[in-house]
Structures are given as C-alpha cells and as structure tokens.
N, C-alpha and C positions, 0 to 999 in steps of 0.2 A: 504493500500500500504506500507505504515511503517512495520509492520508487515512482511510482506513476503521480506523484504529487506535482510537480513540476513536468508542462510538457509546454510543446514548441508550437508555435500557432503561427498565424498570418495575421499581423497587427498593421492595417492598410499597407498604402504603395503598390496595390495590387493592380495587373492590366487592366482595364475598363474596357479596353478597345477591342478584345482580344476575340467577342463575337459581337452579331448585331443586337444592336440593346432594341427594348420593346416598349410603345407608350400607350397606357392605357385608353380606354374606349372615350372615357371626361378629356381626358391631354392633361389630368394633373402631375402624373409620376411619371417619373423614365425607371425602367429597370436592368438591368445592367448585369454579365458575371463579370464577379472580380475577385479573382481565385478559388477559391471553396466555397464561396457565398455569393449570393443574388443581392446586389444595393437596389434601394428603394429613393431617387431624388424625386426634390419637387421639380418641374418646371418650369412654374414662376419666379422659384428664389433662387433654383441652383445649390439648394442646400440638401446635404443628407438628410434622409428622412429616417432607416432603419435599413437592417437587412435581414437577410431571408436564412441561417444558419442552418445547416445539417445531414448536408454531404460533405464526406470522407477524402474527395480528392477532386480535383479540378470542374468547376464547371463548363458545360464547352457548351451551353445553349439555353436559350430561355425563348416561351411563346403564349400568349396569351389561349386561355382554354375557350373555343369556340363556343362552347356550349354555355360560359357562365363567364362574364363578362368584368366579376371581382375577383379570378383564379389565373395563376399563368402554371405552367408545364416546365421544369426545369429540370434537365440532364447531366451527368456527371460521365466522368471517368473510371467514378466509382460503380458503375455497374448499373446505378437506379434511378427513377425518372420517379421526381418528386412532384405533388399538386398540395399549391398554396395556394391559403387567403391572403394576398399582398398589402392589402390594407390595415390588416392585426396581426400580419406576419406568424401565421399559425401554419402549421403543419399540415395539410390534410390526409393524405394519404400516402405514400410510399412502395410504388412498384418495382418490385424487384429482376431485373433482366438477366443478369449473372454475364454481363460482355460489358466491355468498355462501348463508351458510349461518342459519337463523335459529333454528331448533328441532329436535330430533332427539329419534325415539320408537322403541323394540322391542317385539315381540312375542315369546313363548317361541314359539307360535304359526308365526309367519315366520321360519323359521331361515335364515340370509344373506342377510338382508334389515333395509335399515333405513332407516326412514321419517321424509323432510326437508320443510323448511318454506324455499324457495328462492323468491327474483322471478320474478315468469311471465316479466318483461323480462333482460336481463343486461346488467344496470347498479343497482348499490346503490339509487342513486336510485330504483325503482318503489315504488311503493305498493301494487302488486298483488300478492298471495302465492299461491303453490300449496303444496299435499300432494304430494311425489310418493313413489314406493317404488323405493330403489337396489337391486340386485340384488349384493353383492360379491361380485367374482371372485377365486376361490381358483387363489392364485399365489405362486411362493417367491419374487419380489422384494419388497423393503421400501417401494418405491411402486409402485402399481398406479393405473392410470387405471378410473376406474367411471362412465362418461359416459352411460349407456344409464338413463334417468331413464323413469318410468312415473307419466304424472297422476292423484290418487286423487283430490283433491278442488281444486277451482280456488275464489281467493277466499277464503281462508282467514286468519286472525288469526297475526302471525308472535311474538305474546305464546306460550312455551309451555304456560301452562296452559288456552289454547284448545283443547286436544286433549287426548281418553284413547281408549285401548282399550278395546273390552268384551271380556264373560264370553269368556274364552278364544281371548282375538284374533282374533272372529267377525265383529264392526264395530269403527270407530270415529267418533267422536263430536265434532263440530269447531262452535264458538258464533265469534258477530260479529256486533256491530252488535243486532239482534232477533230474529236468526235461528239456528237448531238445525239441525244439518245431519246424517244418520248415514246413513254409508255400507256397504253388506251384501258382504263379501266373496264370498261365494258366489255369491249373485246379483247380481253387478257394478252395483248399485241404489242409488242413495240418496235417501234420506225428507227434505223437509225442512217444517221447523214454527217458523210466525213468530210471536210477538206484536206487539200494537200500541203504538204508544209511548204510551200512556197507559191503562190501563182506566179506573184513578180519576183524580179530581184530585189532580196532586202526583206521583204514582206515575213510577217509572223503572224502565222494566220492560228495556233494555240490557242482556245478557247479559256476564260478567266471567270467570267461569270455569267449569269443566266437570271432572266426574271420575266416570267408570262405576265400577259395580258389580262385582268380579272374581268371582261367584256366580251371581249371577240378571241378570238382563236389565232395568236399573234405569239411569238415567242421572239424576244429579245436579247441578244449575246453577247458579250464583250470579249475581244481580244486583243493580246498580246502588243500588236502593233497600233493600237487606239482607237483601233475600228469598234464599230457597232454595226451588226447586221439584224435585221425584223425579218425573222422567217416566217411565210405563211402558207396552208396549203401541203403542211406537213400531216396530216391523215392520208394522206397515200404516196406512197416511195418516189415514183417517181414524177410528180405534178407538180415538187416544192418549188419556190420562189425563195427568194431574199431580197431584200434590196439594201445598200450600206452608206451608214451614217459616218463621220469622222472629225471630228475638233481635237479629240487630245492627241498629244505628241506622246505619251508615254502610253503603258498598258493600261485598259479601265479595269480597276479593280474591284468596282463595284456596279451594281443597277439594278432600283427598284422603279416600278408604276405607281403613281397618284392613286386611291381607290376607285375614283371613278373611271382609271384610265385613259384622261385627258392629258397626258403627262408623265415622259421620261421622264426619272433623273440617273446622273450619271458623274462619276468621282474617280479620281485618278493623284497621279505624284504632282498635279500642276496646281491643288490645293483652289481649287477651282470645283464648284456646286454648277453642274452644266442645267439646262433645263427644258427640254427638247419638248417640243409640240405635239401631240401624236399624229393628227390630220394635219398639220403642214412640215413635215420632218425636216424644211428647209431652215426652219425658223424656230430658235433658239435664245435663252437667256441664261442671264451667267450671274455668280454668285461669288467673284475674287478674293483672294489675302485672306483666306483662313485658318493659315500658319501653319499648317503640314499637309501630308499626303492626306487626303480620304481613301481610308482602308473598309466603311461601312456607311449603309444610308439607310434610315427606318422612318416611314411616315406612319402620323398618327391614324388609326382608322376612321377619323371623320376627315382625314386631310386639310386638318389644321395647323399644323406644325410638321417640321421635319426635321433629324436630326443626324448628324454626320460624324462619324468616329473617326480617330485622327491619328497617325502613327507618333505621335509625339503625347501617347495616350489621355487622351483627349476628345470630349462630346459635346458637340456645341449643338444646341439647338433655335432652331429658326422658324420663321413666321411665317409660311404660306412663300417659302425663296423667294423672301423679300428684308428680311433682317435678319441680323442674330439678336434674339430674345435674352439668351441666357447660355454659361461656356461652364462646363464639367471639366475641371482639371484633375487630372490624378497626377501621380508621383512619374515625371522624364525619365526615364529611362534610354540614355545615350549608349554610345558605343561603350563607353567607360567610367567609371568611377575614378579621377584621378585627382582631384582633389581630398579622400578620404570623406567621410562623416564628420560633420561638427556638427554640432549644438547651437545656437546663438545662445547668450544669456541672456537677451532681454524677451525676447519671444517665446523661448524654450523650443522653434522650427527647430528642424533636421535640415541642413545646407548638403547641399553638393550642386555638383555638373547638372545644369539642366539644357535648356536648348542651347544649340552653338555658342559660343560665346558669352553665354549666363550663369548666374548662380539661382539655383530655385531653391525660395525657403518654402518647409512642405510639413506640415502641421502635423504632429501625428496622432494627436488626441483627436483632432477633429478627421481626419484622413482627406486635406485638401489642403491647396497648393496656396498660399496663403501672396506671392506674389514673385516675379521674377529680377533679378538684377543687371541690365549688361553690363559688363566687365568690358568687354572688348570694345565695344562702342563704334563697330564697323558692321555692316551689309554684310551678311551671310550669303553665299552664291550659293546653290543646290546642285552640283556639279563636282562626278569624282576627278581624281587627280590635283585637284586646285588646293594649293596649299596656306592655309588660312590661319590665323590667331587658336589658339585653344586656351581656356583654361586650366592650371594644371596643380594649381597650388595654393590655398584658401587659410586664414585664420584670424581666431577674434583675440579680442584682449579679454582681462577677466569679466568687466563690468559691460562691454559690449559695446563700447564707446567707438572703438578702433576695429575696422577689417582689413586686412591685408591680403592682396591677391599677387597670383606671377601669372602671366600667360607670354606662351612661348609659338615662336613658327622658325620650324627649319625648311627652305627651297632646298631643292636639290641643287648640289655643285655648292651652294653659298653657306656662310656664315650661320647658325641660331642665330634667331632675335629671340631678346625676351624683355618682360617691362615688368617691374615691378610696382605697383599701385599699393598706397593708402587712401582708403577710406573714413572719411570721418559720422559718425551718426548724428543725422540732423534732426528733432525733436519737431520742428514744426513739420516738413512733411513725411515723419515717421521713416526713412528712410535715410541708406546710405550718400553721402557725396563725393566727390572723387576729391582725394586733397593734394596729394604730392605723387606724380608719376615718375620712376626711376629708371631711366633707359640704359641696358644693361648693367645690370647692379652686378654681375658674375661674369666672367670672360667663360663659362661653360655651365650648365643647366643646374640647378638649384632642386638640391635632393632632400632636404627638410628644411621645414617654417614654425617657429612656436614664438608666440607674445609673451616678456617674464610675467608672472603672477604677484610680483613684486608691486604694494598700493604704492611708491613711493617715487615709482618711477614708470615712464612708459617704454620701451624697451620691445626691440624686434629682433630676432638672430634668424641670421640664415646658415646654411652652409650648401656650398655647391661642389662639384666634382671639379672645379679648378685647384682645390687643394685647400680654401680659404673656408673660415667661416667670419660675417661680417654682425657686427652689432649697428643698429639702427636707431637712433634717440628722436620724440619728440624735441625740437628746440624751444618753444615756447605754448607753454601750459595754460599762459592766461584764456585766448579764445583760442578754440579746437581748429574753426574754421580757415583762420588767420594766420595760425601755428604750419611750420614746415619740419620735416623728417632728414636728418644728416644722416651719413655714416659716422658714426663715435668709435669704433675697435674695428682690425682685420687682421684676426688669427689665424694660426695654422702648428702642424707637426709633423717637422719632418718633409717635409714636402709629399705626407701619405694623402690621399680623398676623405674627408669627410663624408661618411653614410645618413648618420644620423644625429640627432640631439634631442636634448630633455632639458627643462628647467626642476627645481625641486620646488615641493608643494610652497614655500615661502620667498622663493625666489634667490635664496641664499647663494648657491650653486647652478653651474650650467655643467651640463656632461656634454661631451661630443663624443661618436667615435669616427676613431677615425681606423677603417678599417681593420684590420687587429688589436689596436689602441685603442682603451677608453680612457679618455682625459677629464679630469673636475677642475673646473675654472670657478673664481670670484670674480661674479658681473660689478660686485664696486671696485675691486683692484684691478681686474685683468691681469691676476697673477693665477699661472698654472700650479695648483694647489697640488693633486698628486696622478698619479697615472696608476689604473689597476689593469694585472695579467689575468689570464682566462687561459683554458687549451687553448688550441691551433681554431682557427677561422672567423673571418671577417665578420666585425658586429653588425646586424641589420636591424639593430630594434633596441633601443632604452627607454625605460622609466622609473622614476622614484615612487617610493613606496609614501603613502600618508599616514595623516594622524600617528597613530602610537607607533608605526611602522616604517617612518620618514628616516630614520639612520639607512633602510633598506635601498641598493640600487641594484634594477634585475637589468639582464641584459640578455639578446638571441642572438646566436653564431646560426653561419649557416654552413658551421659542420656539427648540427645537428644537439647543441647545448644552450642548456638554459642555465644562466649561471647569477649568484646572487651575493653582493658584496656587502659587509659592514663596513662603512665611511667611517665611524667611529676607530675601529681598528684599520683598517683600509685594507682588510684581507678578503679573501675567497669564503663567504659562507657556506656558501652548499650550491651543488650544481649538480645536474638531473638530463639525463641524453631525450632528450625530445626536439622534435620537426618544428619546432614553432612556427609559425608563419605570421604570427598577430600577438603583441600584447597591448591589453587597454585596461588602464584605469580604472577605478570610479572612484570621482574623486570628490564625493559624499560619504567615503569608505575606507577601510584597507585595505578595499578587495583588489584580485587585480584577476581578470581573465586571459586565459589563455589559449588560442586556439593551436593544433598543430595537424600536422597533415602524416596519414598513415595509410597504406593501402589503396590509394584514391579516394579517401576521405577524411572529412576533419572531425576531429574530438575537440572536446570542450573540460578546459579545467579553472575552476573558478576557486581560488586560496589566497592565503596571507601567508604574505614573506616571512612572517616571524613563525609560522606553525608549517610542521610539515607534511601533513595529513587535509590534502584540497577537501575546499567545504560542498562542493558540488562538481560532478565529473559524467561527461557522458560521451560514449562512443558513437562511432559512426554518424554525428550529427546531422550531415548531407555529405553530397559527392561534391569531390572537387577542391581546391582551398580555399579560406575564408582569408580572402585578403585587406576587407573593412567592415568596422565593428564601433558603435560608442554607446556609452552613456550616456542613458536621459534623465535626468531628475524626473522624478515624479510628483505630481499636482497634491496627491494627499500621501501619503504615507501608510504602508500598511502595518498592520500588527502581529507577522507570524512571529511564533514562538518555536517554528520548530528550526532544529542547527541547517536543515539541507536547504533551508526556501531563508534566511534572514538575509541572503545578498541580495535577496531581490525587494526587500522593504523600503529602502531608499531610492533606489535608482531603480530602472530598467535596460535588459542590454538588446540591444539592436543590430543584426549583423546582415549582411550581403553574398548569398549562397554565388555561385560558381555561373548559375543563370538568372542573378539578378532578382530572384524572388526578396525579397524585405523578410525576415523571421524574425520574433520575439520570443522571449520565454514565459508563462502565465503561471500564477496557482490557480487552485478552487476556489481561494478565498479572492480573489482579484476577479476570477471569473462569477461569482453569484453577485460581487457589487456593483459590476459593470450591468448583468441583467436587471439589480435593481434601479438602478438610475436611467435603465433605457426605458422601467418601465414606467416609473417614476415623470419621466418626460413627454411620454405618449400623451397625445391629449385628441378630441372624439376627434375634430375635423382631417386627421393624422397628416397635417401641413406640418412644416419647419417652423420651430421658434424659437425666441432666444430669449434666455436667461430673464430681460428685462420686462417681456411682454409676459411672461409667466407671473411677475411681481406684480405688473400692473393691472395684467385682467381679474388677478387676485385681492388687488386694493378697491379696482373697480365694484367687484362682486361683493365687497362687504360693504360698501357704499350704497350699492343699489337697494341690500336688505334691509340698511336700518331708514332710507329715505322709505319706502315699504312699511316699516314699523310706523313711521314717525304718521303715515298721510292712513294708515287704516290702521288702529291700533287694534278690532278683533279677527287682524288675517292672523298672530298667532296663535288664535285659540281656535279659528273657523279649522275643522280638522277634513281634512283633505277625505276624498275617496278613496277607500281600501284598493279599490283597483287601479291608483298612481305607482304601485310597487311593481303592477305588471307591469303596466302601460312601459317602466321605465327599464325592463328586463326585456319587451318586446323590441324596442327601440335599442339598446346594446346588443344583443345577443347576434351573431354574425347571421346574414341569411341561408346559408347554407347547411345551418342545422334543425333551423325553423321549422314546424311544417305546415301545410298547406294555408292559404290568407282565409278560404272559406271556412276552415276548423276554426281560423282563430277570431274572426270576424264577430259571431254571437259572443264571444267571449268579453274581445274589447268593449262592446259596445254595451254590457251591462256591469262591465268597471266602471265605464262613465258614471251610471246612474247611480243616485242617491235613497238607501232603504227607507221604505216606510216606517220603521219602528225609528227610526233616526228622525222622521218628518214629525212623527207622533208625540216624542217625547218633547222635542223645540215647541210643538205648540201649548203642549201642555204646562211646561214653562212660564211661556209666556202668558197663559190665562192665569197662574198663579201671580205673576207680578200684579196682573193689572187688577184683583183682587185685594192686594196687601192696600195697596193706594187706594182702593176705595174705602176701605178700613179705618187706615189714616186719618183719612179727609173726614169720615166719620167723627171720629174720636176729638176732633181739632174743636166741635161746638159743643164737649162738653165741659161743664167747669170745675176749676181746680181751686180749693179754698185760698193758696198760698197769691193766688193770681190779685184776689182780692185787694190784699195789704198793698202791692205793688200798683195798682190801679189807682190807689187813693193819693199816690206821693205827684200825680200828675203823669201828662203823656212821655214815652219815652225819647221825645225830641230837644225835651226840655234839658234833660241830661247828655246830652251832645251824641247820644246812639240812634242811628237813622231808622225807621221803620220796615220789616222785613216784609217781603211778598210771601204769596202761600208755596211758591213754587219754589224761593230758599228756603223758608219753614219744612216741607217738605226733602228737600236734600241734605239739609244739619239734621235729621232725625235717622236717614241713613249711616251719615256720617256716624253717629253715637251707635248706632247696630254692629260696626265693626268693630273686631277684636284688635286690642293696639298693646296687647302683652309684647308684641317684639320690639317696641320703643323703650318699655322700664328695663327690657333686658339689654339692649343697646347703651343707655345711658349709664346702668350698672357696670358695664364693660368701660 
C-alpha cells in the first residue's frame, strides 16, 4: 500500500491539438483530448471548465452521441470507448473493446452503433488498420464488454480525418496512400478509385484527408500537393468525375463541410482558414495570420462557430470565418527544450522555449498559457534551412525582478553570434523590458547561467566553452529601468572549459566546474577559495545542498559518479556509481532529486545529502533520459505524515519525458482535494468563473434575502410546498437518468398544489383572531371601579398624555399578552 501511495500522473501541458476537438449542439463548450482526459472549455471565455477523467492511457478521439445531444463518445488506447454527461462530467457507461483504439466515428444514421479504427493484429505494434462497426449493448452495469467487432473496411489510415460519412450515413468514405475507398451500406459494396503517383512532373497526388458532403453525394479530398478534388458519381466504378480545387502551396491537412453544406473549409502549413463556396468552387475567402499550421477544423452543428487546431498546440475559435472569438492555448511544444525549466517567482509560471524566438510563461495550476515573451524581436520565416536566432538560455533573479536570456545563431562557414539580454520587470504593464543587450559576451557558446541568491547584490555568472566564466553586476540600483549591466570579474583554470556552475543557497560561494575541476570561488573577493578531486570524469552537473544540509556540494561525472563533498572539511563525503543525467533542487527543502539513466530508462531518487538511505526511489520511470526537471512551490501546502510522500509537501517536481509528455508526481491526499475544490467550484450554469464573481454572486444573494425579509416580513414563516424539494431534485438530477416527462408530469403538478387540511387550519385561525377582537371590543364598555378615581382628577390632556384611539387601545393590550421573561433574563445577564 506504501508503494502505490505516490504515482505519476499528467498535470496539464498536454497536446490539445492532437485530434479534432468537438463543440456542442448550444456552441457553449469545446471538448478536446488532452492526454488521458477529455477538457471541457467555455467558448465565450476561453476558460477551462473541467475535464472528463478515467481512461488509463491516451485518448485519441472524442464525438458527440447522436442520439442525446448532453453525451459525447470518447476512445482511448486503452482498449474502451467511454459515454459521458459533459456537462456534470459523470461517467456513464464504459464499453469494453479489448484492442487499442485509434479513431472513433457516428452516424445519426447507426443508432448503437459506433464505428473504430483498431489493429487487424492485437498488438499496438501493427501497422495494419481496420474499420470495424461495434454494436453497444444496452445494459444497467457501468462496464459492459462489446467484443462482437464487424469489418467495414480493412487497410485503412488510423489518422482520423481519413474517414467521413456521407449524405445520411448511407457510405462512408476512407483515403491512404493513393487510394479512395467508399463503402455502400446497403449494398455491402465498396468502390475503390486510385490515382497514380504522378500525372505531372512534381505532382503528389497522396491523399491527406477526406470529408463528405452531409446533402448531396459529393466526396471531398485533400492532397499532398494542395490540391483538392470533389469526387462525384462515385456509386458506380467506372462513371466517377472529379473536378480540382487549388490555393494552398503546401499539403491540406485538413477538410470539413459547413452542416448545411454551403461551404468548404480547408487548412494547411500557410496558417491560412480557406473558405471555398460549394456552388461556385471558383470563389473563395480567407481567414490569414493564425500563427501556425492548421492540423484540424471542427464546426459547430448549428454552424455557428468554427474552430481550428494548430500545431503550435493551439485552438482558436471563430465566428461564422469571420473572427476569432476566443484562442485555447496549451503548453509549445518546440523542437526543444533548451532553455531548461524555470519557475518565475512572481507568477509561480513554468518558462521555457515557446514559439521561435519566445519564452512562454505557462500556468500550471490553471493549465494555460498565461502569455508569450519575444526575446529575439525578429520575423520568424517558416522555411527549412534558414538559419535564425534561437533561444537557448533563460534565468530569473531570486525576487523576479531580473531575466536574463542568451540566444544564439550559427551560419554555416561563419562565426556564432550570440547576444546576451537583460531584462528588467516592469510593474505597470506587468511584464518584462529589454534593458541592456550584450553582443557577444563569450568569444564561444555559453554552457551555464545562474543569478546569485545573494539580497545584497544583483549579480549574473556565466560561463562559456571559451575557457572563461564572466561575472555581470547591476551598476546602479537606484531605478531598475535607468540602471545598466557591466562585466565586474572574468575567471578561468587552467585554461580547462567550464561545464557548469552553482551559487550556494546564501550566495556565499560560487562552484564552477571546470571539466574534471571543481573550483569554490568568493563572489565578494574573487578569490579561489579551494579546489575539490573526485574519480576520473568530466563534471556535468553541481549543486549545493540547503537548509541544514548547505555544508553539502553534490556533483555528476559522466563517468558515471555521483559524488558529494563536505566544504566544511573540503573532503570527498560519499560517492555512489550512478548515470545521472539530472540533479534538481528544491529549494523549499533539503531535498535534492535525482534522475539517472539505466537500460533505456530513467529512475528516480529523491534524498538528503546528509542521510544515506533516499527518501523516495523509483525504477523504470519512463523511456529515455530525463534531461529537464524543476521545482514548483506549491499554493497550499500539504500535511502528509508519512517519511515516503513528505518531499512532496512543499514543492512539486515537474519533469520532461524523452517525448515531451509534462509528468508530475500526486498523493491520494493531493488527489481527493483537488476533487474537492473542482467540486466545490462547479456551479449549475457549469460556465467558467473566477474567484471574484463566486464572492460576489454570494454577497449579492445574501443581499437579495434580507431586502426579501425587510419588504415581506411573513415570507419567513409563509412555508413553502412540500413539493419544492422535488421540484428542486427534478430540476438537478441529470436527464439521463430521469424517467419519462408523462410519469412525472401528474407528479409535478400536484407538488404545486396547496393541501386542504393546510387551507382549513389558516382559516380556522383566522376566524379565531377575528373572535378575540370582538371580545375585546366587548369588554372595553364595561366599567372598572379604579377608572373612577382617575376620571375625577380631570381629562387626560390636562396632564400632558394625548388621548389614545380604540385601535392603539387595542394593540397595547396585545402588547401586554406577550410573554417578555427573555428581557428580565437578558438584563440579569
């Protein structure tokens, strides 16, 4: 049980892009896979709404259920094709297929039915795909096995936009390779129609994608070379036509039909929204500067909105291709990570590489891309070979005040360039400014960057592969903006390359190494304080230990040792034959992790220098090595008590598999409070809100009841109808588990009403009051001796008391019926 306490999850950064997202039947949500889970956005805000949890491994599809218009159909890799209520993010059912799963299509058409894209073989590993059509069986358990698989089409592309339905789910329509395949349901028949891989010269006539006509009996193609051809007259072999469309330069990746089939659209690497006419194919509109390739297109089923997936993963959605309404960022994913993982301090964002030339801060509580920065502050050309600016090397100060970037370009035959930039933090428009640019700060490439942690000074080290490593001082503290960056120190030993460097948690110390040398400098003297040995092999990796554990400096050879010195003594502590590939901080902690790489895969060891027995340790983590990793502080803090899960009470660690997947580490106790505060946050119209409007509509509502109290003071006592508990249980409870509106019709409607015995006892009430008061009034004309005395001293006007009417005679005699025992006991207190 200790064991499975701690497991490794997908905490955002996930592709969004990675199939086409779907928007429901209103246009309020877009739904999306993004990794293991289905996200749920609004469309108006652009804000996460929830997601959809509970497949075991990729999901590669999601589609709205024909038949019920609050449920979508979502497939995995995992073998099962899940049905949810998206709107309360409920579970419904779970059919079991026992195949990997690769694409998933409905028909209104085929009702319980739905048609997968599976290995003819049953092992991931094939390369051969089928069409088949699942049949679901209608069953009141929550998993149901659906094994009874029927082949439509064999050979098929397990790309989903190789398949459509046509007109009225009467075929469908399946490309690969050169070939057109469509299959006649009725007549259990399929046509198929080849081109040749060349008519002209140059020509790539390779089929990309496919989308029929929901109207007429048209079938639409994209290929390779950026054609589009409308096939029609494909129900008999040899009678088909085509005819061909062509704007883009590149291959169209995508193509869907409008629903009423008034309208192509068509997306490609030119980041270009095409928008092609059906009846005049001549005649076209365009949709420009959408910022990356279009890899997907989904329009809404009332064809209000359209939305387009972006390889720079990314979903924008649009207005009738006529705007962009609203833009779904998820976490860039470039060629590389070479900047490493920071942190910002003021945001608590995750930074790295985002598009060319930028740094993207990317939220990981919220799982959204919070804005982008360029660095380079040049035009991107979209063109291979051209050799362009990169980012390559990124860092903050402690307080987040200061960024520092390098970006580098090497031509061929020529010289690197490189430029090293600070950044200052500007307050009023919440972002960075470019303050001091340094054009070649290194005569050869710059292999580590760290700001001292020292409050007393501001302070940059570099060191580069020219042998040098350079110290960088603010010169004047007063204004940030005003203020410029010197070099102050340029060290070196030996004339060997510096690899690396580290500051210590207080700034005391700076280590370098310098290839089989690790040296400890004082940044206030610039005197090399001592030099520590190690076995044989070149250091690629330092850091100091904190808190109680700050005498501690570890360091990785990459001949395959981890070795750990006391500065105190300035000897060899202990040292341990492991691959390291990663060591990271936290430095909320004394933790320090470690990843290393063993058999084609990395392990994970998470310890304190001072204890030798690691506090958490796990094999085989993923494939590949983990070569970026950091600490996140986290928002609240948790409470375990147990020794294997306390590294993860402060911080969270964050690391970067081999394919770019984002992984985190969770408990159970991390995971029930995240389910409580999603649920916590749900509210009925299931929109996006924030924080603020929760306060408000909740200061609003206590507003409204006591203005309520104040203007009818017997609505707290007027007692409602026994049947407002249904009314408010009919009204929550999802329709999908309701049953029929006729059963419940006589129900509601004598919840409304009001019981007789209820009418009978009000009136009888009321004939009692009006009884007392006739009593009253009775009793007022008879006389009371004491009255007497008091009559004879004169009227009571004379004595400065004004004359009572019958109707306050009447209400002070009230007054005196009530019991006022809780006054003598209040004043007694």
């Amino acid at each position: 049980m200790v064991e499975m306490e701690i497991r490794m999850v997908h905490r955002g950064g996930s592709k969004i892009n990675f199939r086409e997202p779907v928007i429901t039947h209103d246009s309020r949500f877009l739904l999306c896979a993004a990794g293991e889970s289905v996200n749920v956005y609004s469309t108006s805000t652009e804000e996460y709404v929830h997601d959809l949890q509970g497949h075991t491994d990729l999901v590669t599809g999601v589609v709205l259920n024909p038949s019920n218009h609050l449920q979508v159909y979502s497939c995995s890799a995992d073998g099962t094709v899940r049905l949810w209520d998206f709107t309360d993010a409920i579970l419904i059912k779970t059919f079991i297929i026992g195949y990997p799963i690769y694409s998933i299509y409905v028909s209104e058409k085929h009702g319980g039915v739905v048609f997968l894209v599976v290995p003819m073989a049953n092992y991931k590993s094939s390369e051969l795909f089928q069409l088949v059509a699942v049949h679901l069986p209608h069953s009141g358990d929550q998993e149901v096995e659906a094994r009874e698989l029927s082949a439509v089409l064999c050979d098929v592309s397990p790309h989903p936009g190789a398949a459509s339905f046509g007109r009225e789910g009467e075929y469908i329509a399946a490309v690969k390779g050169l070939q057109l395949e469509v299959f006649f349901f009725k007549k259990q028949k399929s046509y198929r129609f080849s081109l040749k891989s060349g008519m002209k010269k140059g020509a790539k006539n390779a089929f990309t994608c496919v989308s029929c006509h929901p109207k007429e009996d048209c079938i639409a193609t994209g290929h390779e070379d950026g054609k589009i051809r409308m096939w029609r007259n494909f129900n008999q072999k040899k009678e088909y036509t085509y005819s061909t469309l062509h704007w883009h330069h590149g291959a169209v990746n995508t193509l869907c039909f409008t629903p009423e089939g008034t309208n192509l659209l068509s997306g490609g690497i030119e980041s270009v929204l095409v928008h092609w006419h059906y009846t005049q194919e001549n005649q076209k509109d365009f949709l420009p500067r959408l910022g990356a390739a279009i890899t997907h297109i989904a329009v809404s089923p009332d064809g209000s909105l359209f939305s387009t997936s972006h390889s720079d993963n990314k979903i924008t959605i649009i207005q009738s291709c006529v705007k962009v309404s609203a833009v779904i960022q998820g976490l860039v994913k470039g060629d590389g990570v070479w900047t490493n993982l920071i942190i910002d301090p003021r945001s608590k964002a995750l930074v790295l590489n985002g598009k060319p030339g930028h740094l993207q801060f990317y939220s990981l509580h919220r799982d959204k891309q919070l804005y982008n920065l360029d660095i380079v502050q040049q035009e991107y050309i979209h063109e291979e070979g051209l050799d362009q600016f990169e980012v390559v090397k990124a860092a903050f100060d402690a307080r987040g005040d200061w960024l520092a970037t390098v970006e580098e370009r090497r031509k061929k035959g020529a010289e690197l360039e490189i430029n090293l930039k600070l950044w200052a933090y500007d307050k009023l428009t919440q972002s960075f400014v470019l303050n001091t640019t340094v054009t070649t700060p290194h005569e050869d490439r710059i292999t580590a960057m760290f700001f001292s942690p020292s409050p007393e000074t501001t302070m940059l080290v570099t060191t580069s592969l020219d042998g040098h490593f350079k110290a960088w001082l603010l010169a004047d503290h007063s204004d940030a903006n005003e203020g410029f960056w010197a070099c102050d120190f340029v060290g070196g030993y030996h004339l060997l390359k510096p690899g690396c460097c580290s500051f210590s948690a207080d700034g005391s110390l700076l280590s370098v190494g310098f290839q089989e040398v690790v040296t400890v400098w004082s940044p206030a003297s610039w005197e090399l304080l001592t030099t520590l040995s190690q076995p044989p092999g070149a250091i690629r990796d330092l850091c100091f230990g904190r808190l109680s554990c700050s005498k501690y400096l570890l360091g990785a050879s990459t001949k395959n040792q981890l070795c750990c010195w006391n500065l105190l003594t300035c000897s060899l502590e202990w040292s341990t034959p492991m691959d390291v590939s990663l060591l990271q901080t936290d430095p909320l902690s004394e933790n320090i992790a470690a990843f290393c790489s063993q058999s084609g895969s990395s392990d994970l060891f998470v310890f304190k220098p001072s204890e030798p027995r690691p506090l958490y340790s796990q094999k085989a983590l993923c494939t590949g090595k983990v070569q970026h990793a950091v600490f996140a502080p986290r928002d609240q803090m948790l409470e375990s008590c147990e020794e294997r899960t306390q590294w993860l009470n402060r911080s969270q660690l964050y690391f970067f598999t081999q394919h770019m997947d984002l992984l985190t580490f969770s408990t159970k106790t991390e995971e029930d409070r995240l389910l409580a505060s999603s649920k916590q946050l749900m509210v009925d119209d299931s929109v996006a809100v924030t924080p603020f409007y929760l306060l408000l509509g909740k200061h609003r509502g206590q507003q409204l009841e006591k203005q309520e109290a104040l203007t009818n003071p017997m609505a707290e006592r007027t007692q409602l109808p026994q049947g407002s508990i249904a009314i408010k249980e009919l009204l929550h409870t999802p329709a999908h588990v309701l049953p029929s509106a006729s059963f419940l019709c006589a129900m509601f409607v004598r919840s409304l009403l009001i019981s007789s015995s209820s009418a009978r006892e009000e009136k009888e009430h009321e004939e009692g009051e009006m009884e007392r008061e006739k009593e009253e009034e009775d009793s007022e004309g008879e006389a009371d001796p004491r009255l007497g005395e008091s009559a004879a001293w004169g009227p009571p006007e004379e004595f400065g008391a004004p004359a009572l009417t019958k109707a306050q005679e009447r209400e002070l005699r009230k007054v005196k019926t009530f019991d006022h025992s809780w006054l003598s006991s209040l004043l007694d207190c």
